[in-house]
C-alpha positions in Angstrom: 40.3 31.8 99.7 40.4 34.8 97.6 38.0 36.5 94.8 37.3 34.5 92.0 36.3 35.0 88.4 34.4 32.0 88.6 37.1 29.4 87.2 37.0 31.1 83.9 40.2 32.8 84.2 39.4 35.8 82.0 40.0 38.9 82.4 36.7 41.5 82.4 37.7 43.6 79.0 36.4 47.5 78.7 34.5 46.8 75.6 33.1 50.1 73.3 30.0 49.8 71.0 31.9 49.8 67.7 29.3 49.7 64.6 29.2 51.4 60.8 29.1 50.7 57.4 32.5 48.6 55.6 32.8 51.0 52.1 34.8 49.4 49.0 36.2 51.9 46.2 33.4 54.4 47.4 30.6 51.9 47.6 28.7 50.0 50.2 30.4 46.3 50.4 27.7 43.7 50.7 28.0 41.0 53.2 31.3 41.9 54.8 33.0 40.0 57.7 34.9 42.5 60.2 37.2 41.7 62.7 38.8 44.0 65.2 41.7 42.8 66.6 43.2 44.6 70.0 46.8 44.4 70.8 45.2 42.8 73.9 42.3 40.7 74.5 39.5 38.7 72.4 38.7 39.3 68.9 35.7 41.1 68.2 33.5 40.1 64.4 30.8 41.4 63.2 29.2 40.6 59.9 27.9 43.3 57.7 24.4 43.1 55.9 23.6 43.8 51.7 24.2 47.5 52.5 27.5 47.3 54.1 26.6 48.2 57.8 28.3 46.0 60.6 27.7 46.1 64.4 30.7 44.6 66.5 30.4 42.0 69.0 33.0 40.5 71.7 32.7 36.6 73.1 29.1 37.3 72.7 28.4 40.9 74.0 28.0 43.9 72.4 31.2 45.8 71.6 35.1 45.7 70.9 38.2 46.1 73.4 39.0 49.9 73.9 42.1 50.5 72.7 44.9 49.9 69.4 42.7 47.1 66.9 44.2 46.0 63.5 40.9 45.3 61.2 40.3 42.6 58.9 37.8 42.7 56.4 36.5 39.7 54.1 33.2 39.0 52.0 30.7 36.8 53.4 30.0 35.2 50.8 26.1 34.6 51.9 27.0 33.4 55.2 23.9 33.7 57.4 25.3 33.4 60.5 27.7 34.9 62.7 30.6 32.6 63.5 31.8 31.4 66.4 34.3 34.2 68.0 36.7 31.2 69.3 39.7 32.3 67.6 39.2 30.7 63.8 37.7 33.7 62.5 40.6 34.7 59.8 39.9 30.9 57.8 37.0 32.8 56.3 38.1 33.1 52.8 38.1 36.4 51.1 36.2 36.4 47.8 35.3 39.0 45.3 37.1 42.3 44.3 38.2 43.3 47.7 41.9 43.6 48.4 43.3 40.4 49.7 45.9 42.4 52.3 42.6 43.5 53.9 42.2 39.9 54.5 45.3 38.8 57.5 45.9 40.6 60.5 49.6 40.1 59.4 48.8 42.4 55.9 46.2 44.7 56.4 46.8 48.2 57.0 43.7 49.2 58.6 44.0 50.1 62.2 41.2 51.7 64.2 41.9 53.3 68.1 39.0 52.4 70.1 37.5 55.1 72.6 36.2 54.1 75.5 33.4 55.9 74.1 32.9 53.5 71.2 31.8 54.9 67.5 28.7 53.6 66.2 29.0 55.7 63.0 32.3 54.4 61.9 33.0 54.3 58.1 36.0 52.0 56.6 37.2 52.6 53.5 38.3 50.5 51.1 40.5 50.4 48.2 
């Protein structure tokens, strides 16, 4: 027998403390949803509060993979609670003023490298 990673089969991801505020023409966005997704490994969301400011966390643990991440960003809505991160993160609908191509991973324009560092002052900006 060999090492094991316990049956889970997962990898062990470098993950980087990844937190800011989520800015829409200029202003904070309230409520937003963000998602970081690496060209490799599990999503990481993180949902904003009233003044725009998100903290980013990975299958449960603090952080996003280091590395190339396309970013999605919807509105809450009021959603009180952080969904599960189990891969059905993008059916949250996007609502409001914000820019629906900010919505897909297949539209959005947004892309963020992540140091191994991390940022925990990031700013996005919206149009």
């Amino acid at each position: 027998m060999g090492c094991s990673d316990g049956g889970s089969g997962a990898k062990d991801w470098k993950l980087a403390p990844i937190s800011g505020v989520v800015k829409l023409q200029g202003k904070p966005m309230e409520n937003p949803v963000v998602t970081f997704i690496p060209d490799e490994g599990p999503s990481a969301v993180g949902i904003g509060n009233e003044s725009g400011e998100f903290s980013m966390r990975t299958n449960g643990s603090k952080g996003v993979v280091v590395g190339k991440c396309k970013v999605t960003v919807t509105s809450a809505g009021g959603v009180a609670a952080i969904p599960p991160s189990d891969g059905n993160e993008m059916k949250l609908v996007a609502k409001g003023k914000l820019n629906n191509k900010y919505a897909s991973p297949d539209t959005t324009d947004l892309i963020v490298e992540v140091p191994e560092a991390g940022n925990e002052k990031m700013t996005l900006d919206l149009d």
